[in-house]
C-alpha positions in Angstrom: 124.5 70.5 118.9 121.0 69.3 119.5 118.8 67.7 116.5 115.8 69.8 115.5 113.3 66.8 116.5 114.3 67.4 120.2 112.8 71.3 119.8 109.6 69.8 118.6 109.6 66.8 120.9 108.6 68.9 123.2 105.4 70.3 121.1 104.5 67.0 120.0 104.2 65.8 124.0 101.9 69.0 124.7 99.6 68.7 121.7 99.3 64.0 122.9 98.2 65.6 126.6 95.8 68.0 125.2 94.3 65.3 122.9 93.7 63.2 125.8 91.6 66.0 127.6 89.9 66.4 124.2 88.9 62.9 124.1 87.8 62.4 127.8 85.5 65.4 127.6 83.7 64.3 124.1 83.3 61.1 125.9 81.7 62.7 129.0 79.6 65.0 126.7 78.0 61.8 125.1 77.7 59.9 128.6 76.1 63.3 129.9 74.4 65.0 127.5 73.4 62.0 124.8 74.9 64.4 122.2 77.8 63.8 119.9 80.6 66.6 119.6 83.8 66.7 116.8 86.8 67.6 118.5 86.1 70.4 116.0 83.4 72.0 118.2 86.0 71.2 121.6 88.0 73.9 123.1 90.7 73.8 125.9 93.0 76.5 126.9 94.2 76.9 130.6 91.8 74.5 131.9 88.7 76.1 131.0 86.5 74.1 128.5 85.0 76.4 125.8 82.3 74.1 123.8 81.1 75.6 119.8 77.4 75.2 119.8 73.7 75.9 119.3 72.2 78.3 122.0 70.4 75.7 123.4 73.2 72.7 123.4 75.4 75.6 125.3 72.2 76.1 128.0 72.1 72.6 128.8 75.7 72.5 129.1 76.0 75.1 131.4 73.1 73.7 133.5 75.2 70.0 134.2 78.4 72.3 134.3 79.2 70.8 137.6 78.0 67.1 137.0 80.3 67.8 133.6 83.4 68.8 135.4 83.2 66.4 138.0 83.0 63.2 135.5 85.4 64.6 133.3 88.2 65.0 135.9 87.6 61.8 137.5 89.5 60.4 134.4 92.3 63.3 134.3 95.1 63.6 135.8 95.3 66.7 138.6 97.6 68.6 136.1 95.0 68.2 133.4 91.9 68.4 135.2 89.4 71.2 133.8 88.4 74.5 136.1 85.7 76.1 134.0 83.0 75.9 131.1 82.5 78.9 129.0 
């Protein structure tokens, strides 16, 4: 019979990769955009980056989009890189 911490092994191992993307972005935000973000403000599902934010923090994201994504998976792994910004 298996231990209950083996069933949420596997959670714990999803939510450490997913902090990791969290971490590179808010780091490539700053680089980028001289803005800080919480990780509160950060959004990741399926590879698409969804950023909490004023209108026009969200209009200068969207106008580096590519310069973001590019910097950001530089430091990702392929199976973590980011596809999108909404």
């Amino acid at each position: 019979m298996k231990k209950i911490s083996d069933f949420f092994g596997k959670f714990q191992i999803h939510l450490a990769s997913n902090e990791e993307v969290i971490t590179v972005v808010l780091q490539t935000l700053k680089e980028i955009l001289h803005s800080d973000f919480t990780k509160e403000e950060i959004h990741i599902k399926n590879g698409t980056l969804t950023v909490i934010g004023s209108p026009l923090m969200k209009n200068e994201i969207f106008m580096k989009k590519d310069l973001i994504l590019q910097s950001a998976n530089k430091l990702l792994s392929p199976k973590k890189q980011l596809k999108n910004i909404n």
